[in-house]
C-alpha positions in Angstrom: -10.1 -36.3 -2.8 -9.3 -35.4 -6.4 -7.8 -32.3 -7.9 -11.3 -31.4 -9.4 -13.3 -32.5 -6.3 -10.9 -30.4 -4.2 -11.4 -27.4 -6.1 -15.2 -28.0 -6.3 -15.1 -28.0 -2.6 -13.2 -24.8 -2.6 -15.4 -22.9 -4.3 -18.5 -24.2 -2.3 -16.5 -22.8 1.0 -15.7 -19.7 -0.6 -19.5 -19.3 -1.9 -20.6 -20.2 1.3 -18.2 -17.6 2.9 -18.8 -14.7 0.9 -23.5 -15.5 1.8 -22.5 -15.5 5.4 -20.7 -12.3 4.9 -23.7 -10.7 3.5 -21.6 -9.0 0.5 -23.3 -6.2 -1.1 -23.4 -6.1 -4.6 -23.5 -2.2 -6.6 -23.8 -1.1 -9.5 -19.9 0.2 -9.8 -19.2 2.7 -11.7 -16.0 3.3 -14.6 -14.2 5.9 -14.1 -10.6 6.4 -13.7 -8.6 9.2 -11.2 -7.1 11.9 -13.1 -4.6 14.9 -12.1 -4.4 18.4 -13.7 -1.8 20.6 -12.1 -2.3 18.8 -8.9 -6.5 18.6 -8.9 -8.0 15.7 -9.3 -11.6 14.5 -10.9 -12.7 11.7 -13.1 -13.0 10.4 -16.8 -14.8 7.4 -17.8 -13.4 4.5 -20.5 -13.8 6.4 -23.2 -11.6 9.3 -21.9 -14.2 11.5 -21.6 -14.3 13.9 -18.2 -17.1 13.3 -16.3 -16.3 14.5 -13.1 -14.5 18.1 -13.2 -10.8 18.2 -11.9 -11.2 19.9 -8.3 -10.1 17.5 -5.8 -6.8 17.7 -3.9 -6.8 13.7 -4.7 -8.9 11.1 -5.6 -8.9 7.1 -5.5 -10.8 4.8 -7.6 -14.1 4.0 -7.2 -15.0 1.1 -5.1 -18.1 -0.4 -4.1 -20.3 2.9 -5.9 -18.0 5.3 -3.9 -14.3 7.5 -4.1 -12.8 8.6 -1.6 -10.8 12.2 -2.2 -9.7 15.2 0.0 -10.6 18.8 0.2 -8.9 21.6 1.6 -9.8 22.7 4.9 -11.9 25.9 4.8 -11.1 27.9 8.1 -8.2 30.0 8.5 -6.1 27.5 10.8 -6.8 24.9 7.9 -5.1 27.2 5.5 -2.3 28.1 7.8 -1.0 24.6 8.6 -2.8 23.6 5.0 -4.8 21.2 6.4 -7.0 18.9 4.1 -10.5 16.8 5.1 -11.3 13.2 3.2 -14.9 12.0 2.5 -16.8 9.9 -0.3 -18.4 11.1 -3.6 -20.8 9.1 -5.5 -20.3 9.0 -9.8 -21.9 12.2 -10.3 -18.8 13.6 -8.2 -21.6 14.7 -5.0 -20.8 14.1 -1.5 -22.1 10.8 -0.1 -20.6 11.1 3.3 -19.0 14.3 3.8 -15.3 15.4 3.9 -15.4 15.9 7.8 -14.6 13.4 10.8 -17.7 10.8 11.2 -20.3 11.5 14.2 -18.4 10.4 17.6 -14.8 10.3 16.4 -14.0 13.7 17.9 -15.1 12.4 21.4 -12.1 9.7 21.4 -9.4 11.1 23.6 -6.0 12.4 21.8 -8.3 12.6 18.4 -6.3 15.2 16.5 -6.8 14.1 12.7 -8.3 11.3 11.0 -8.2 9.5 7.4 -10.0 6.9 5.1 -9.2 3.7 3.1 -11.5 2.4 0.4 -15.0 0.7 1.1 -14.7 -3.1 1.0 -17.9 -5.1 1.8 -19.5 -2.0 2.5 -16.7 -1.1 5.2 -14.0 1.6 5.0 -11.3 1.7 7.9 -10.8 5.3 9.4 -7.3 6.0 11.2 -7.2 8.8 13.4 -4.0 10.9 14.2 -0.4 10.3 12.6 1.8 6.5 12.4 1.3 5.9 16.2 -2.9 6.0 16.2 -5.5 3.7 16.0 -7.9 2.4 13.7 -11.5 1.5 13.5 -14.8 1.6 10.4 -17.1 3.0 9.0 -20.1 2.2 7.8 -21.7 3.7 4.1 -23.8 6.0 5.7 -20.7 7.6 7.3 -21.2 6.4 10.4 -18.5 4.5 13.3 -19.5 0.8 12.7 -16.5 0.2 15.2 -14.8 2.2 17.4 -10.9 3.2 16.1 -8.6 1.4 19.2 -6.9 -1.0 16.7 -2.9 -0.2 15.8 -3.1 -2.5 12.6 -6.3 -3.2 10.8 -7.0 -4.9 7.1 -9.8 -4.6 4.9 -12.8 -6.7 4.7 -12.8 -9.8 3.0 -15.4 -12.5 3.2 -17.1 -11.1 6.0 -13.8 -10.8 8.4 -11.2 -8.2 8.9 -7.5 -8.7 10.7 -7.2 -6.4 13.6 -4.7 -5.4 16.1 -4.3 -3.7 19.8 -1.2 -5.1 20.3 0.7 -1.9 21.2 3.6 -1.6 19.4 7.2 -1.9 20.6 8.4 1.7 21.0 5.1 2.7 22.4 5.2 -0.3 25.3 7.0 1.8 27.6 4.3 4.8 27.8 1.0 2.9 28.0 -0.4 1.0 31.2 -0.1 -2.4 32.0 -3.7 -3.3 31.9 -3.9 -1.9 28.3 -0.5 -4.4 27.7 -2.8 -7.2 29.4 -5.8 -6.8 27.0 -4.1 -6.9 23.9 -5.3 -9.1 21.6 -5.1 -10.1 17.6 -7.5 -11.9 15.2 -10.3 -11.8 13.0 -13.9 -9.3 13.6 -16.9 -9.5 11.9 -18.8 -6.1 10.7 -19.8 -5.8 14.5 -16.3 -5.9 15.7 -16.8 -9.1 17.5 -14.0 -11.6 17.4 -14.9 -14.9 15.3 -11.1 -15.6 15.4 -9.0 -14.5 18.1 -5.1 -15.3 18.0 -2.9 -12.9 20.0 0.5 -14.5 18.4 -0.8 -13.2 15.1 0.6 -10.1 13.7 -0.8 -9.4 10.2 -2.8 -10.9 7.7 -4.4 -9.7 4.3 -7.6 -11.2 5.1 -9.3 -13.8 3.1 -9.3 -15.5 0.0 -10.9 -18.0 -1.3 -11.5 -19.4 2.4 -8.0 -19.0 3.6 -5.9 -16.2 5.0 -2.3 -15.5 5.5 -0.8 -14.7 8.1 2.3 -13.4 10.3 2.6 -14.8 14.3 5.0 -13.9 16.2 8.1 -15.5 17.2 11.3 -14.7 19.2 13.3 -14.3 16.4 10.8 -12.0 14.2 7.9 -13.3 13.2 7.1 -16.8 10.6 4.6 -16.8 7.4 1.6 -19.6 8.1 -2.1 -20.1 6.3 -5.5 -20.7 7.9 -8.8 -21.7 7.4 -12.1 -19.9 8.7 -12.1 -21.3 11.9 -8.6 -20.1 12.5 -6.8 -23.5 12.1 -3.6 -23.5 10.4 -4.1 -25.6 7.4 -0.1 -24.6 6.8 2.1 -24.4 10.0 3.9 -21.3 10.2 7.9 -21.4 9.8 7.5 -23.9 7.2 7.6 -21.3 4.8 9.9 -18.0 4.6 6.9 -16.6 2.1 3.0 -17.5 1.2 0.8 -15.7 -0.5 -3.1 -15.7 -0.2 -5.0 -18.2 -2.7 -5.5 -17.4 -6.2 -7.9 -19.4 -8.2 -7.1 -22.3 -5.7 -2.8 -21.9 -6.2 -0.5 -20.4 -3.2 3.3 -19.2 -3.9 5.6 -20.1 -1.8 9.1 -19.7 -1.0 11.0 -22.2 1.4 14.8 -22.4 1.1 15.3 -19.5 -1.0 13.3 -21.8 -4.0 9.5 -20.6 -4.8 7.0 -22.6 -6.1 3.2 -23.6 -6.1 0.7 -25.5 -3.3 -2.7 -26.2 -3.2 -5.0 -24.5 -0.5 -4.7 -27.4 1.9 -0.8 -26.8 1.0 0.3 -29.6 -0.8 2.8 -29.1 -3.6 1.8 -28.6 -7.1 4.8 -26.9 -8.4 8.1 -28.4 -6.6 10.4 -25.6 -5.4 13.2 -24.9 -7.3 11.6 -26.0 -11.3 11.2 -22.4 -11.7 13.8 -19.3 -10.4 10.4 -17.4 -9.7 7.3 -17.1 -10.0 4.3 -14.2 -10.0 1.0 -14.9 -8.9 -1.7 -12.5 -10.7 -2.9 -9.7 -9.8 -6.2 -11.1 -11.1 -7.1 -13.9 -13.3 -5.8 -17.3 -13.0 -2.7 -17.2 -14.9 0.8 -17.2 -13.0 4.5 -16.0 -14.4 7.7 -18.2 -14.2 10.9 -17.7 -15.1 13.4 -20.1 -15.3 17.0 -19.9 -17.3 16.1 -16.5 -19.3 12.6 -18.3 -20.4 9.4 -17.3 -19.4 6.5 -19.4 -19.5 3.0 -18.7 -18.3 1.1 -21.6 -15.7 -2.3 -21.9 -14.6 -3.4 -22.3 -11.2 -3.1 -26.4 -11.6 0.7 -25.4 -12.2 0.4 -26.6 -16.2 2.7 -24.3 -18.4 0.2 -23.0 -21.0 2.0 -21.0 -23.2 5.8 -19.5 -23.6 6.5 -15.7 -23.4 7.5 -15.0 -27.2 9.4 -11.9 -26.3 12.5 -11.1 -23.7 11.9 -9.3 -21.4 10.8 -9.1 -17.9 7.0 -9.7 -17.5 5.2 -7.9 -14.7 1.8 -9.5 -13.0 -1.0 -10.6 -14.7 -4.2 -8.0 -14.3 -7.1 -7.0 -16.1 -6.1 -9.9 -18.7 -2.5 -8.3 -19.7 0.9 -8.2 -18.2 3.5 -5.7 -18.6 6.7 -6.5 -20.3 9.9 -4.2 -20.0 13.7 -4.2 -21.9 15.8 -1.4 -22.2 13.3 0.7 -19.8 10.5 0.6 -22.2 7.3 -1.3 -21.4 4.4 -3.1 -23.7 2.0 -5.5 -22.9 1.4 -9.3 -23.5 -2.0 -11.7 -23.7 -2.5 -14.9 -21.8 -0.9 -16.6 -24.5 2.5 -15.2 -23.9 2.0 -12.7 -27.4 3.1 -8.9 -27.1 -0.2 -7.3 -28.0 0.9 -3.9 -27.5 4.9 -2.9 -27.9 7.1 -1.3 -25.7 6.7 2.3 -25.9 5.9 3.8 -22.6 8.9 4.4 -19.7 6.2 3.5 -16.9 3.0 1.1 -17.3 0.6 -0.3 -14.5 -1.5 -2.8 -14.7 -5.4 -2.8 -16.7 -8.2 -2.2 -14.6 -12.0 -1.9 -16.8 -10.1 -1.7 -19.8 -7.6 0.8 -19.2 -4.1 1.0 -17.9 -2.4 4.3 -16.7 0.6 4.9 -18.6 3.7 7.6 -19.1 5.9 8.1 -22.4 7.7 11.2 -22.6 6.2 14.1 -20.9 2.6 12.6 -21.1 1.1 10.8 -18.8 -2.7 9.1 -18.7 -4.4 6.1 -19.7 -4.6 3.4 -22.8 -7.1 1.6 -24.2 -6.2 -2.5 -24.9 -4.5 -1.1 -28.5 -2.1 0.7 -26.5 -4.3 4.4 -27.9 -4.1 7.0 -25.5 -7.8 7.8 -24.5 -7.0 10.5 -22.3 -3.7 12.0 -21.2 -1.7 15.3 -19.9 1.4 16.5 -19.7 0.8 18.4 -16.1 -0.2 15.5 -14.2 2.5 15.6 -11.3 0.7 17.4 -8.4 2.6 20.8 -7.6 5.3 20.0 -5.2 5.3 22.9 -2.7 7.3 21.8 -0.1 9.8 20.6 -1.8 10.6 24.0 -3.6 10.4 26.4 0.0 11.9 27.6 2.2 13.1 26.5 5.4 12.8 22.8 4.2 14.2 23.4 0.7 17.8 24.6 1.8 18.3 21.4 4.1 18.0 18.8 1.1 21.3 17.3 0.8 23.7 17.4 -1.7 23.5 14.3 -3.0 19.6 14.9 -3.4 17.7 12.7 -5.9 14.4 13.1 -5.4 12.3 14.5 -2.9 8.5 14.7 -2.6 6.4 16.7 0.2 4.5 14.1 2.9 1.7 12.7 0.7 -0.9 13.0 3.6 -2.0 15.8 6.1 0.3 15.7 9.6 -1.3 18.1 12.5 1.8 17.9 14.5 4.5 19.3 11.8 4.1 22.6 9.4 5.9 20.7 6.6 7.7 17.5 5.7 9.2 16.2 2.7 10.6 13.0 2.0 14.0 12.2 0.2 16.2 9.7 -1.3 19.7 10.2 -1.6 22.9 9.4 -2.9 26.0 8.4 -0.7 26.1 6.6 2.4 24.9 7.9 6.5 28.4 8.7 7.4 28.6 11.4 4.3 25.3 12.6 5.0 25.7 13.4 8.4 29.0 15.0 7.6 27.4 17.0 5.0 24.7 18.4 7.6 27.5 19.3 10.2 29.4 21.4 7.6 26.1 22.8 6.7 24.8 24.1 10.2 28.2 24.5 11.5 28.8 28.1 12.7 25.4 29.4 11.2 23.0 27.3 12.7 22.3 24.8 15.8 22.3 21.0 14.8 21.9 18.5 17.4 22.7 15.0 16.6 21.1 12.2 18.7 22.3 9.2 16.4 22.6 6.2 18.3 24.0 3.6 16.0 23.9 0.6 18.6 19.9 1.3 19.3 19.0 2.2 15.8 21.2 0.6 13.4 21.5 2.1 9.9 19.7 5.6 10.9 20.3 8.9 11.7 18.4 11.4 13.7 19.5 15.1 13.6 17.5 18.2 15.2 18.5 22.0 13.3 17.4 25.0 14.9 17.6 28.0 12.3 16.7 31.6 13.8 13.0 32.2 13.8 11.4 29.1 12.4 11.4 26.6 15.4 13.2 23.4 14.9 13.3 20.8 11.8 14.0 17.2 12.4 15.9 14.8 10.2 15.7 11.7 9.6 17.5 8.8 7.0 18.2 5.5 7.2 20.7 3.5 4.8 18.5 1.7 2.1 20.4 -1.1 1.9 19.7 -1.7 6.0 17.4 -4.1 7.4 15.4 -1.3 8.8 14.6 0.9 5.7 11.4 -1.1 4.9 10.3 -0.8 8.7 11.1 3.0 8.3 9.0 3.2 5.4 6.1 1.6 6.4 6.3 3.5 9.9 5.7 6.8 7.7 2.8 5.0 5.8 3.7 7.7 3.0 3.1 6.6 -0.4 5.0 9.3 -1.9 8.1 7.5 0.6 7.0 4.4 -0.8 7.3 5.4 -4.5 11.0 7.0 -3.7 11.9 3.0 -2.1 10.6 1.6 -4.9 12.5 3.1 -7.6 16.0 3.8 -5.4 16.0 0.7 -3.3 19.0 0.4 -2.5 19.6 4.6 -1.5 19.0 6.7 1.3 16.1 6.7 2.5 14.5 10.1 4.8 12.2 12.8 5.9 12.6 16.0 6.8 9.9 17.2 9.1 9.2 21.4 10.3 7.9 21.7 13.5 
């Protein structure tokens, strides 16, 4: 089969795909998330505020619906400042309410619950903190199926990747006929299985027909790629890294060396031509770099046009990819030409025209000239944790950063999360020196069992206990340890201190 007649029969799988999902179309609407002094509400592209700042926080729209939180309105909510999460429509009214849906309070051990964004006309709900379960709703509000997944996707082409394997640390504490019946694969919208794998261990759904995926193995797990009836169309091991489809290309990484396959995984761009190379976010147009050149490729693998400026080029979305030197960022066009210059210290990507952006004390979004349409200087939502007492006076020393736990967590009073200077050793010194003779510290560090970590338990006078806990950024385990948290305030502190300590400190 030719290239072409391989790529028409692509797209006839992936139209076919996305009729047997029965994807609902709506009529979205444009408008972007804004904060003022830590409320959130809506503006629309031409900066305009349609929906009043009032939320505690606020995703974009998706499918005709945002999700945000309120604050809880008893007086236990305000006490442990607990917040609810529900979906407004674009005239900022409640489509499904900010309380737990109809028959999630009945599953034993619920103690909290949250939302992700409506795909396909499905929104997972997790109940309770890291160690809980996860199920859907529907877009009337309601439990499509039941939360008793540990690890569930989105909805893509009429499938999601699901979970009940239990994981590792939890083994020990479950039964054995829960053990028995764990299973992995791909549900449909009535959380039947159409592809059932239990060596699987994560996937980020479908593209295009196909669907990455992780299976398990005895020495971690291995990267493979497969089709709609669950066969691999790409082993797995033969690849340390794939990514889904885009526009018919897959990167790939095998020996250390990235490059390019087809969706039936034959090689397009040989491994090794380029020293890397970023799929889009959207679009069809992919990033190499080879040498200190950078040259943009279509999804054939064809070099199309040469980036005319230095610097390092970000992902393709919305039609424009960032492009930073000297910690300033701009913009460039498919065709490799800066179309707006580097001005602003932090720059995302374009969605409906514009792109959130910060230079100097402002921060809000740009237009495709690069004009502010709308922006603030009191964005930053008002970090309370991280300025009180008890949990304030046990940052350490060699604090960086800290931010308070970005979602709601019944079992603690407070957390914030850190990253830090130093190494463990110093750290833990520090806290000894800090408690010693004033206060109780217990330390339960085990290097041998958890490698790279510390765990430490301080009881001040009158307040209970706090826990805390860091791991050593440049360990193996600081990327399990942030995921663990699913904190995205955690995962902003590992993205811009990689290679730093990592941890949380947690009021009970």
């Amino acid at each position: 089969m030719n290239t072409l007649s391989h790529r028409l029969f692509q797209l006839l799988l992936t139209l076919i795909a996305l009729t047997t999902s029965s994807a609902l179309a709506f009529d979205e609407p444009i408008l972007f998330p804004i904060s003022v002094e830590g409320k959130w509400g809506y503006i629309n592209e031409e900066g305009k505020v349609v929906i009043q700042p009032q939320f505690l926080s606020a995703n974009a729209f998706a499918e005709g619906l945002a999700l945000v939180s309120v604050a809880g309105t008893t007086e236990e909510d305000r006490v442990f400042e607990r917040t609810y999460q529900g979906f407004i429509d674009s005239s900022g009214n409640f489509a499904i309410q900010p309380n737990p849906p109809e028959g999630l309070t009945d599953i034993k051990g619920f103690e909290s619950y949250s939302y992700d964004d409506f795909h396909e006309g499905m929104a997972r709900v997790h109940i309770n903190d890291a160690t809980g379960v996860n199920g859907f709703i529907n877009r009337e509000g309601k439990l499509a199926i039941k939360p008793k997944y540990y690890s569930a996707g989105r909805f893509s082409e009429g499938l999601a990747f699901v979970s009940s394997k239990v994981p590792p640390f939890m083994q020990s504490s479950v039964e054995k006929e829960q053990l028995d019946a764990q299973s992995a694969g791909f549900v449909d919208k009535q959380g039947q299985f159409v592809i059932e794998n239990r060596s699987l261990t994560y996937s980020y759904g479908f593209e295009e027909g196909r669907a990455y995926v992780t299976v398990a193995t005895e020495n971690g797990r291995d990267s493979g790629l497969i089709d709609r009836t669950g066969r691999f169309v790409i082993t797995a091991g033969v690849y340390a890294a794939l990514s889904n489809p885009t526009d018919g290309a897959i990167r790939a990484v095998k020996g250390g060396k990235v490059g390019l396959l087809d969706s039936d995984g034959r090689i397009i761009v040989a491994f090794g031509k380029y020293d890397q190379i970023l799929e889009p976010s959207d679009g069809s147009v992919f990033v190499a770099h080879s040498g200190g050149r950078t040259v943009l490729l279509d999804s054939l693998g064809k070099e199309i046009a040469a980036v005319s400026e230095d610097g390092s080029v970000g992902r393709f979305q919305g039609g424009l990819a960032t492009i930073e030197r000297d910690g300033l960022y701009g913009y460039i066009d498919t065709n490799g030409e800066t179309v707006i210059p580097r001005m602003f210290d932090v720059a995302s990507g374009f969605q409906s025209g514009l792109a959130l952006v910060t230079k100097g004390k402002a921060k809000g979004y740009i237009n495709s000239k690069g004009l502010f349409v709308w922006k603030t200087e009191a964005w930053d939502e008002p970090i309370h944790n991280a300025v009180t007492e008890p949990l304030s006076t046990f940052l350490p020393e060699t604090l960086i950063e800290a931010l308070p736990l970005s979602y709601n967590w019944e079992r603690v009073k407070n957390a914030i999360v850190f990253a830090a200077d130093g190494d463990l050793d110093q750290l833990r010194t520090w806290y000894k020196a800090r408690c010693q003779g004033l206060i109780e510290l217990s330390d339960h560090t085990d290097f041998e069992s958890e490698p790279g970590k510390i765990d430490l338990m301080i009881s001040p006078p009158g307040v209970g206990f706090l826990e805390v806990f860091a791991v050593d950024g440049k360990a193996k385990t600081a990327d399990g340890f942030v995921r663990f948290y699913s904190c995205k305030n955690m995962d902003e502190l590992r993205r811009k201190y990689p290679k730093k300590i990592i941890g949380i400190l947690i009021e009970n």
